[in-house]
N, C-alpha and C positions, 0 to 999 in steps of 0.2 A: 504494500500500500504506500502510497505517496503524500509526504510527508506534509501537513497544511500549508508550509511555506517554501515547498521546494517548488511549484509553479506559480507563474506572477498570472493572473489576470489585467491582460492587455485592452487598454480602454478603448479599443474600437469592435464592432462586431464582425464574425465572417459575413460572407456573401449571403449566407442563409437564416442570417439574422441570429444565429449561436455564438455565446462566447469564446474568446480566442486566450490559450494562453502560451505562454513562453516557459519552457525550461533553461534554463542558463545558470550557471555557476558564477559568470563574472556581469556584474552587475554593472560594467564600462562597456557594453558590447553593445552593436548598430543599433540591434532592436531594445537596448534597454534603454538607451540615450533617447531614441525614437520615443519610446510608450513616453520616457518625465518629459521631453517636450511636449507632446501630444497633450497628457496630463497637464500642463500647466498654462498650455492653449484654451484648454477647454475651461479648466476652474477659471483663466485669464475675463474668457468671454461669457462666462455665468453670472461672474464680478459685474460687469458691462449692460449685462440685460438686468440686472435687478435694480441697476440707478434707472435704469430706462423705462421701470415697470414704474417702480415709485410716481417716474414722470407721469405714464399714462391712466395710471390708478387716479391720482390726484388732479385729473382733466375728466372735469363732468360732460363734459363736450364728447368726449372719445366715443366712435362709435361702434359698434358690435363686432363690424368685420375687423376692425383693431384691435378690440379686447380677445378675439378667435385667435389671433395671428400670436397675440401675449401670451396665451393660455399656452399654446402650440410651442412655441420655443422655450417659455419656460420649463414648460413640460421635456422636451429635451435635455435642456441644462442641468434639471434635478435630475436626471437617468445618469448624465456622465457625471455629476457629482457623487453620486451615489458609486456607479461603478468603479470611480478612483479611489474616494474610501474604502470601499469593500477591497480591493486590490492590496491598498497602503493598511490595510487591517490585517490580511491575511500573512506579510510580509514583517509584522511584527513578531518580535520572539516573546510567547507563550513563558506569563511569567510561573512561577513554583504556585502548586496550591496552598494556600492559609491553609496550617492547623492552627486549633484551637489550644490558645497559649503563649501562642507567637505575638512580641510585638509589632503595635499597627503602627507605631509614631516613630518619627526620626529619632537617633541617639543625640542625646544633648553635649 
């Protein structure tokens, strides 16, 4: 079995609309460079639609087919937000389980 963080979940999808992942041991390699630029395009341009939403939220004027077209790309940006966390989550190292006894607070 493979181990939760020996594959990265790559933040674009295949052709067929299934997620794509990478195995790689070195974590400087084309496609890994690729996925954090890619990743930081997409959080880059989620940052960008949410001042833009604020805009068209806050315009009683706005009209329907605007608020469809918001809802729409929003709705994208939370999927790749989402997708990059879940990636950047998987790729964290799994800390020890708490027993009971153990201290929770830093040593002074």
């Amino acid at each position: 079995m493979t181990a939760h963080n020996e594959l990265r979940l790559l933040p674009w999808s295949g052709p067929d609309g299934k997620p794509c992942f990478l195995s790689a041991d070195d974590n400087a390699g084309y496609l890994s460079r690729l996925a954090d630029n890619t990743e930081a395009a997409q959080l880059g341009l989620g940052s960008e639609l949410l001042n833009h939403a604020f805009g068209v939220l806050a315009d009683a004027e706005a009209d329907l087919d605007e608020l469809r077209l918001l809802a729409a790309d929003l709705t994208r940006a939370l999927r790749d937000a989402v997708r990059v966390a879940t990636s950047r989550g998987h790729r964290l190292a799994i800390p020890a389980p708490f027993t009971r006894g153990e201290r929770t607070e830093a040593p002074r």
